[in-house]
N, C-alpha and C positions, 0 to 999 in steps of 0.2 A: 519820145514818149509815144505810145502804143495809139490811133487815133479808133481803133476798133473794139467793142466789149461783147460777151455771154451775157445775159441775162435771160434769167426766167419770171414769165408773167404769168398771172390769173385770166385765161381768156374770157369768162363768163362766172358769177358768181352761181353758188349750186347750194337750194334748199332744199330740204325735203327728199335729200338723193345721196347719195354715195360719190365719193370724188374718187374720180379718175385720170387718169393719164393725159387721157384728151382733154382735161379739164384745164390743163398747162400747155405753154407752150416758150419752145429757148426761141432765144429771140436776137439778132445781130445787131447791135444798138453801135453808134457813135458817140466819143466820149468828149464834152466842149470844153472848149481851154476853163481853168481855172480861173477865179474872179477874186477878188479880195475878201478873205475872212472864209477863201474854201481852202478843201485838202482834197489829194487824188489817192483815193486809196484803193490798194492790193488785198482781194479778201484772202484770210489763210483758211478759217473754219466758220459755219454758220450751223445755228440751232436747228433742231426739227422739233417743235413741240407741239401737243393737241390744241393748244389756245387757238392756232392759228387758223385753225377749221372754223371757228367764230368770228373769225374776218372775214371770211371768202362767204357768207349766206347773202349780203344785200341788203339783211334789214336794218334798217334806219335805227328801230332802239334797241339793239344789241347794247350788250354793257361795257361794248369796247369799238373802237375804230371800226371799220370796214377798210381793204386794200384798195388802194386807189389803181383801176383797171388799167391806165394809160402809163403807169407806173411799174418798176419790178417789184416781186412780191417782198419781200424785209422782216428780219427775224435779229435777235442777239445774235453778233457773230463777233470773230476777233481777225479783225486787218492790221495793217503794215501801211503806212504813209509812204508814198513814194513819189509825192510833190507837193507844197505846200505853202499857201501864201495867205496861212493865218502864223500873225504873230507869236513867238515863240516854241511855235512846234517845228520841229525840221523830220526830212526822210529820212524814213529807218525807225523812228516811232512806232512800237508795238499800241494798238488800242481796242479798247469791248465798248460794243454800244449796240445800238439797230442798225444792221448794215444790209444794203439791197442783197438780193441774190441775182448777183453776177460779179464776174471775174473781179472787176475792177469798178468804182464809182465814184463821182465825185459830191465831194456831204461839204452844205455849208455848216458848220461844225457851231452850235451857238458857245459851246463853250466844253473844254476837256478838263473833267473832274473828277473829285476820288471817284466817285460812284457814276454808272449812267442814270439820268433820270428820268430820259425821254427822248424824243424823235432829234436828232442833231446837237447831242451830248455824249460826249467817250468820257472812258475812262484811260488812263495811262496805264501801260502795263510796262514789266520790265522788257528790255527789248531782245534779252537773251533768255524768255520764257520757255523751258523746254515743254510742258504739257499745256499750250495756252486754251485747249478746248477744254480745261476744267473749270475756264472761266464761264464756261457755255452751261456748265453741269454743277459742281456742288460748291463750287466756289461762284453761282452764276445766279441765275433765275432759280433753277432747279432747287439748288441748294436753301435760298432765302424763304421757298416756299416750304419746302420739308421744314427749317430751323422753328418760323413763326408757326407755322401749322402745329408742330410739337410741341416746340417749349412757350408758345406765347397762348395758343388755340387751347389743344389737348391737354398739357400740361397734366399729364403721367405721374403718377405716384407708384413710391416702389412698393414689386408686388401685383400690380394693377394688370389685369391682359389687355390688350389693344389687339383688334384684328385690322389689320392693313388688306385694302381691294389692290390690285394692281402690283400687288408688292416687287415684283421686278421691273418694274419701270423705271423710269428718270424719279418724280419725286417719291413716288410708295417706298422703292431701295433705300432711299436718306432715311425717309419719315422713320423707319421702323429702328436704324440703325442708330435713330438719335433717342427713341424710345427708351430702348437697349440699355445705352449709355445710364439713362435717368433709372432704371432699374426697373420698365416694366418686362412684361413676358408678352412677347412678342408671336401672332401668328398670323401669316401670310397666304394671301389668294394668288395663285398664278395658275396659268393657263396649262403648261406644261409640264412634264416630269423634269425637264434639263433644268427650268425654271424654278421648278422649286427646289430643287438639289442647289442649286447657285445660293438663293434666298438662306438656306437653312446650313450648309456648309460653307459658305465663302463670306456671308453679312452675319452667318449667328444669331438668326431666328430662332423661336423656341421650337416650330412647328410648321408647318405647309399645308396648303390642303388645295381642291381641285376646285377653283370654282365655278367650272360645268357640273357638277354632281348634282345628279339630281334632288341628293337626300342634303345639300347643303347645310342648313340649318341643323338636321342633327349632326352632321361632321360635328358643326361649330360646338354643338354641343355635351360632346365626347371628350373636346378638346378642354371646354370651360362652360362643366356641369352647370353652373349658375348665371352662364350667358359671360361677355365679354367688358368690362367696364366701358372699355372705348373703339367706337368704329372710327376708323382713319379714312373715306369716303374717296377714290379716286375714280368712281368708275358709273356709280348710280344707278338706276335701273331693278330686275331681277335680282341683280348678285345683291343688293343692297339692302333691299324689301328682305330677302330670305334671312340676311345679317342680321335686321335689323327689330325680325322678328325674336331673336331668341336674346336680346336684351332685357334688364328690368332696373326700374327707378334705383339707384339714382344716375344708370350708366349715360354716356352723352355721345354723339356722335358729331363728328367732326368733318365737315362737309370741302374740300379740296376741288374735285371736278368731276363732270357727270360723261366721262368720254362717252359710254354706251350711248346716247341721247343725241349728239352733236347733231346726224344725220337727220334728226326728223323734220319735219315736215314744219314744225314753228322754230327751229333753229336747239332744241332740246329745252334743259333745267328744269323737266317735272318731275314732282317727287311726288309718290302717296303717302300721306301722313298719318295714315292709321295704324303704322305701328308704331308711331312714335307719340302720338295721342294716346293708342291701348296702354301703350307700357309707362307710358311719363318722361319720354327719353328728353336729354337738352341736345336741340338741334342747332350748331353755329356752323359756323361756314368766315371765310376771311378770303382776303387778297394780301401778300406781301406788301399793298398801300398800306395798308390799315397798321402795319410794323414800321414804315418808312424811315422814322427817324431814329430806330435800334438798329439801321440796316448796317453802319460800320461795324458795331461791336460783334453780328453776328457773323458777317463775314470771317473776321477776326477769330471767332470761337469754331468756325469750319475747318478754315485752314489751319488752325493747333488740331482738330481730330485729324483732319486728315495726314498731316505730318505726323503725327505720334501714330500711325496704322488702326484709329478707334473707328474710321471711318473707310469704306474702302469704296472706290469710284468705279461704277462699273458703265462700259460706253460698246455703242454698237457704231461701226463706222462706216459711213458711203466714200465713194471717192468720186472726185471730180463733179463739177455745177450741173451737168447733165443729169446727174443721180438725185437731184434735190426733187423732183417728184416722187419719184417711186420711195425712197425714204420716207415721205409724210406718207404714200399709202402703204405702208409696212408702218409706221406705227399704232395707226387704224386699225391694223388685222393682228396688231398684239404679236409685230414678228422681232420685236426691239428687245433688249435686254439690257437695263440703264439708260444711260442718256442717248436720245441718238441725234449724232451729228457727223456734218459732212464738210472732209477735209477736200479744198481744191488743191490740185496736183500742178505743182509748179514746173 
């Protein structure tokens, strides 16, 4: 068994600043024998998602963990067991759970279940998975958060426009495309022209629109003379405000993540409220916790879209462990298109 590993760590946490290259560093680790009740596992793919920019600030009341610096950084990823000396699991075991980023790791595993729940819980997967990074994507975090955000959050009436910020990303792509499904009309913010042709040709939006425009707001306008019923919130900020101005009672917005904001200077999540004061909007906002215990059934209802083509997964792909920085800063500059995740190269 291999006694050497890759991994990459957080050298320093960074507020109020932009992450960088030199912000990481791969690192040659030693891997120690196995102990009872661990496993040695082979990573095959790991996540790149924005949450993870809120672990690396340092502030003590962020609304999630902090990376432990002495530590590799860890995301959802999906490994292969290739020793094992927790009862009943053997190698060759496909599994998704939080898995370091590096080559190989060994996790004392609290327990392997349907679902992960947390830091040293897998889930089983089949072991002849031929796409297992979709467990990373709409069958994963991604997907949980688009299902609850829509069908449990927004909850769409048919008829209804929703405008989606981010809409080619890992969740805005689901979110809208589960919209869809429920029968609203569907218009999408993306950065680029390729992007919004993907959004509106490939997912079956109703519409795309630029959201650097300056004239934003009236786009939106043009699009849905009477404002938008629902804002599907991925991004925060300017693009948001502009959104959220041409709303009126009883439309609600629907609060996901403020990527624009991550960088600043108190870790982001400010919003201005005065358009949603002027106009009467309902502002909620969720975590996939707050659904936890619909989390089977939804799962369940992803994997029937996506097998019946209602849903279509779209993924940006790095290769190899060295690439897991530059991937998180390429999703920062909006260079991703669906989920992005990175396969290591065996």
């Amino acid at each position: 068994m291999p006694a050497s590993n890759t991994s990459v760590y957080l050298k320093s946490y960074v507020l109020g600043d932009a992450l960088r290259e030199e912000h990481f560093e791969l690192r040659g680790t030693a891997l120690r024998p196995l102990a009872d009740g661990e496993v040695l596992l082979e990573t095959v793919c790991l996540s790149v998602d924005p949450y993870l920019r809120g672990c690396m600030t340092g502030m003590p009341d962020y609304y999630i963990p902090q990376l432990d610096l002495r530590a590799p950084v860890h995301s959802l990823g999906v490994a292969r067991i290739l020793d094992s000396r927790l009862p009943g699991h053997a190698p060759g075991e496909l599994v998704v759970g939080s898995i370091d980023w590096s080559a190989r790791s060994v996790l004392g595993a609290l327990a392997i279940s349907e679902r992960p729940v947390g830091r040293g819980t897998l889930r089983r997967l089949a072991p002849t998975e031929e796409h297992p990074s979709r467990y990373l994507g709409v069958l994963g975090i991604t997907g949980i958060t688009a299902f609850f955000g829509i069908v449990g959050a927004a909850k769409p009436r048919r008829g209804e426009t929703m405008v989606v910020s981010a809409a080619a990303g890992a969740v805005g792509s689901v979110a809208g495309q589960i919209a869809k499904i429920l029968g609203a009309r569907v218009i999408g913010l993306a950065s680029s022209q390729q992007k919004r042709s993907v959004i509106v040709e490939r997912l079956g939006f109703d519409a795309a629109l630029d959201y650097r425009s300056p004239t934003l707001a009236q786009d939106v306008l043009e699009l849905a003379p009477g404002g938008p019923d629902i804002y599907f919130d991925n991004v925060g900020g300017a693009v948001s405000q502009a959104v959220m101005s041409t709303m009126r009672r009883p439309a609600r917005v629907i609060e996901c993540g403020q990527i624009s904001s991550y960088d600043d200077q108190d870790g982001g999540w400010t919003v201005d409220i005065r358009p949603i004061h002027r106009n009467g909007l309902r502002f909620e906002s969720f975590t996939p916790s707050h659904f936890a215990e619909f989390e089977p059934a939804a799962l369940a209802q992803l994997g029937h879209w996506l097998d019946t083509g209602q849903i279509v997964a779209l993924e940006t792909v790095h290769h190899g462990i060295e690439s897991l920085p530059a991937a998180m800063l390429e999703l920062f500059r909006g260079g991703n298109i669906g989920k992005t995740v990175v396969l290591l190269d065996r």
